[in-house]
LUMMARLUM-79829 format. One record per residue (C-alpha): residue in one letter; chain; y, z, x. Coordinates in Angstrom, 3 decimals, m for minus. Example, Ala and Ser with C-alpha at 12.3 -4.5 7.8 and 13.67 -1.06 7.14 Angstrom:
BEGIN
> A|A|m4.500|7.800|12.300 .
> S|A|m1.060|7.140|13.670 .
***
This chain:
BEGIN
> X|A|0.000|0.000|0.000 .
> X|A|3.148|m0.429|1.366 .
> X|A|5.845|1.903|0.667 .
> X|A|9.596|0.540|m0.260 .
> X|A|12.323|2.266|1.677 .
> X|A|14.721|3.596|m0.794 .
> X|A|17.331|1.800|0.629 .
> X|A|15.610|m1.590|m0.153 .
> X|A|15.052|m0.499|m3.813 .
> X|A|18.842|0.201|m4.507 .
> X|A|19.938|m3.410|m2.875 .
> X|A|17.207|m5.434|m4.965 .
> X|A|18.115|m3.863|m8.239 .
> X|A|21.816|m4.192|m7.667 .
> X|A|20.931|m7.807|m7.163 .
> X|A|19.198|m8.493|m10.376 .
> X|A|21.536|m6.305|m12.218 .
> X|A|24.395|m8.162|m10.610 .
> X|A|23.851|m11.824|m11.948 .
> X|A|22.415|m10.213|m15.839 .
> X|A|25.668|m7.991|m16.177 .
> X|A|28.096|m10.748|m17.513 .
> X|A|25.240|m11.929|m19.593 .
> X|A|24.848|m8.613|m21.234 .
> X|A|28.476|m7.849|m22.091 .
> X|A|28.875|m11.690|m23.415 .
> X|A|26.134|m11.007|m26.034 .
> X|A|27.440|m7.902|m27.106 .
> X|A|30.903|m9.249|m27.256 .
> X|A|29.865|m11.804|m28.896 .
> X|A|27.735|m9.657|m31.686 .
> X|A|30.823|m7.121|m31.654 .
> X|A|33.338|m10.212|m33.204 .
> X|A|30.796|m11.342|m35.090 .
> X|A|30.280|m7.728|m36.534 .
> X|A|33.924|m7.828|m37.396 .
> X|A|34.196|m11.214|m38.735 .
> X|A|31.397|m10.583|m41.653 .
> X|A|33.665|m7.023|m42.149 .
> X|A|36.254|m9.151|m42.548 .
> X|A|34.435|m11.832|m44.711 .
> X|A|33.162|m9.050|m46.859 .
> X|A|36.482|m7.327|m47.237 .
> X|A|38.277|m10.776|m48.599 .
> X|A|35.200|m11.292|m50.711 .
> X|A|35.421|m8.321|m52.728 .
> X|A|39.317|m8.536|m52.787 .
> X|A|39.273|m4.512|m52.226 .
> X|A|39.151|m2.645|m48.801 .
> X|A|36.855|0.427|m48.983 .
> X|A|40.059|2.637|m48.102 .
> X|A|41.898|1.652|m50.937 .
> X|A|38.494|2.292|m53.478 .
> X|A|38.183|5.622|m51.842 .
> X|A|41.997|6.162|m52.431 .
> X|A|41.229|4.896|m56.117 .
> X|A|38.958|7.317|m56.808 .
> X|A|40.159|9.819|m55.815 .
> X|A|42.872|9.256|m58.165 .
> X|A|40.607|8.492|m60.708 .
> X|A|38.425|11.694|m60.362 .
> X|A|42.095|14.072|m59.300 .
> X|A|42.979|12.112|m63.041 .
> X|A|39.890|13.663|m64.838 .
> X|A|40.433|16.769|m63.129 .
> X|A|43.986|16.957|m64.460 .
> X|A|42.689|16.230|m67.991 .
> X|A|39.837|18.320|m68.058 .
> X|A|41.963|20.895|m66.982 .
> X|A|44.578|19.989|m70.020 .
> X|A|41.742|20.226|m72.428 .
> X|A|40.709|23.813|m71.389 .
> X|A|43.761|25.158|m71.587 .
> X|A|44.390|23.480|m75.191 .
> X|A|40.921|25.266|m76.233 .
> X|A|41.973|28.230|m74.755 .
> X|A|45.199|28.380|m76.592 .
> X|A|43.460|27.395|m79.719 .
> X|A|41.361|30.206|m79.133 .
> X|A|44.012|32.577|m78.134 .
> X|A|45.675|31.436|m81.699 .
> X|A|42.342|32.183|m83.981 .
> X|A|42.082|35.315|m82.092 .
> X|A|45.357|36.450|m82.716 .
> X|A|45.614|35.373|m86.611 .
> X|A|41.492|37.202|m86.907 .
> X|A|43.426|40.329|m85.302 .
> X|A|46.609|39.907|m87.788 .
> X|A|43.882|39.150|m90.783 .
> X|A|41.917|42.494|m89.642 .
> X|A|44.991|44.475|m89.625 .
> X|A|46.327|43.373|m93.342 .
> X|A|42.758|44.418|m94.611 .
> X|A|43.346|47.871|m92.425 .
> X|A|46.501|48.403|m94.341 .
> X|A|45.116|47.821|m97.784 .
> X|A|42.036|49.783|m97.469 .
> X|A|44.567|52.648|m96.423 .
> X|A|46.662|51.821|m99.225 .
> X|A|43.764|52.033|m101.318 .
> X|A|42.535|55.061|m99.664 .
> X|A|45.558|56.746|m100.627 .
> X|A|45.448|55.830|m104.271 .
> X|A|41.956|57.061|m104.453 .
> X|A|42.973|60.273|m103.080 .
> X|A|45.714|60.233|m105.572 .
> X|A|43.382|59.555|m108.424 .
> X|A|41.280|62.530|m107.275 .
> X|A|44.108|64.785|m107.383 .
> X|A|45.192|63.471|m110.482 .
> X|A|41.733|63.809|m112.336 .
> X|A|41.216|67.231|m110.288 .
> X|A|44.405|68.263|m112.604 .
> X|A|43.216|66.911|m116.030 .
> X|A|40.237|68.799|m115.649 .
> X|A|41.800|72.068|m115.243 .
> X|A|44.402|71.036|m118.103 .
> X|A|41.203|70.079|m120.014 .
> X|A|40.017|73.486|m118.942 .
> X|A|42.903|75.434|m120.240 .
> X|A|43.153|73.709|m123.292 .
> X|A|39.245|74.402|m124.091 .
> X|A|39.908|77.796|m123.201 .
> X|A|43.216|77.957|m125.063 .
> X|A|41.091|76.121|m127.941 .
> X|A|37.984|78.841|m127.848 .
> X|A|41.015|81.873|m128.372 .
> X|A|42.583|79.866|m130.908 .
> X|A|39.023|79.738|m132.562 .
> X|A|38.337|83.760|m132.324 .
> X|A|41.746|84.742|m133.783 .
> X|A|41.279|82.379|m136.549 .
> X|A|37.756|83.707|m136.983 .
> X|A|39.303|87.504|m137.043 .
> X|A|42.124|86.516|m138.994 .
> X|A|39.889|85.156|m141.385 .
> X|A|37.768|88.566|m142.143 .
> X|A|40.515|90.540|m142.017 .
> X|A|41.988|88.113|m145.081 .
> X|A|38.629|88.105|m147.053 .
> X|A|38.377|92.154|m145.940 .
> X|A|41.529|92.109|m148.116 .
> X|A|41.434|90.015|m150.931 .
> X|A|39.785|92.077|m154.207 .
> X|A|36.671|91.174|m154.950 .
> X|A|36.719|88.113|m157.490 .
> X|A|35.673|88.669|m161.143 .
> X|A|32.820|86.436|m162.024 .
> X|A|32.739|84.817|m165.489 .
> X|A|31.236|86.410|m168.239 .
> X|A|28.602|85.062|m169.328 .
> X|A|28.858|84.045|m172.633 .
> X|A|31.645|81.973|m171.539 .
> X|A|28.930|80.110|m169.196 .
> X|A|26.748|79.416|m171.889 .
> X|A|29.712|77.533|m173.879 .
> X|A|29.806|75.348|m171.407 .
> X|A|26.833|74.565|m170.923 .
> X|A|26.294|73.442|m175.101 .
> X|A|28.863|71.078|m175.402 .
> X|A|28.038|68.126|m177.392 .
> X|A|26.058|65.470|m176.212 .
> X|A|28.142|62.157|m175.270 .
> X|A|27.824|59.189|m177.985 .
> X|A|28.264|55.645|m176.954 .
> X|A|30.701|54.138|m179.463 .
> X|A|30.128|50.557|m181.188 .
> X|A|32.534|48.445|m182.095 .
> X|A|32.085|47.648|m185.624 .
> X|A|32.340|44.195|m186.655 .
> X|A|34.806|43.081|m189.039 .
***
């Protein structure tokens, strides 16, 4: 085998190397413009540059965002107002039960009063009742006894004539 002083190795690569490099950077030159050129085709093509799309929609999506946004807070306030007129509703129907509370309350005290008026007058009634009843036996304690008929006066009343049913005579 024979060996290959380094120094040999680094002169015969730098000559094949050294013809190959301008080959090398022609191609990828040339596949560099050529790169650009279909960029360029494909850019005139669509009629858009993919800058100006990305700039688009971002507006477009920054647009949605914006309106979304709008919605929620509509819905919000809509809420906010159906709260508010459930809390105003709730309130009115507080006040009128307390209103009605009251008259209750009132009615109680006024039928707690008629009761005892009722009371009173029963008991006023009943005394009424017992001096009437004691006024009465000490008014038949002094009345005279009564006389009764005699009899033979009984029995003439008793044997009065018989009633006669008249005719009409006819003429």
């Amino acid at each position: 085998m024979t060996v290959i002083p380094p120094s040999d190795f680094r002169s015969r690569a730098m000559a094949t190397i050294g013809a190959q490099p301008i080959a090398v950077a022609t191609a990828a030159l040339v596949l560099i413009v050529s790169g650009l050129g279909a960029i360029l085709l494909w850019r005139m093509a669509t009629g858009m540059a993919p800058e100006t799309e990305r700039i688009v929609a971002g507006r477009q999506v920054q647009a949605r965002v914006a309106q979304t946004s709008e919605q929620i807070m509509e819905k919000a306030k809509g809420l906010e107002m159906s709260q508010q007129e459930s809390i105003d509703q709730l309130q009115a129907v507080q006040d009128q039960l307390r209103a009605i509370q009251q008259m209750v309350a009132a009615q109680r005290a006024e039928n707690k009063k008629l009761s005892e008026q009722v009371g009173e007058i029963g008991s006023s009634l009943d005394g009424l009742r017992q001096s009437f009843a004691s006024a009465r036996t000490a008014d038949v304690a002094e009345r005279p006894a009564v006389r009764s008929k005699p009899a033979a006066r009984n029995g003439r009343a008793k044997a009065k004539k018989p009633f006669r049913k008249r005719t009409k005579s006819r003429r």
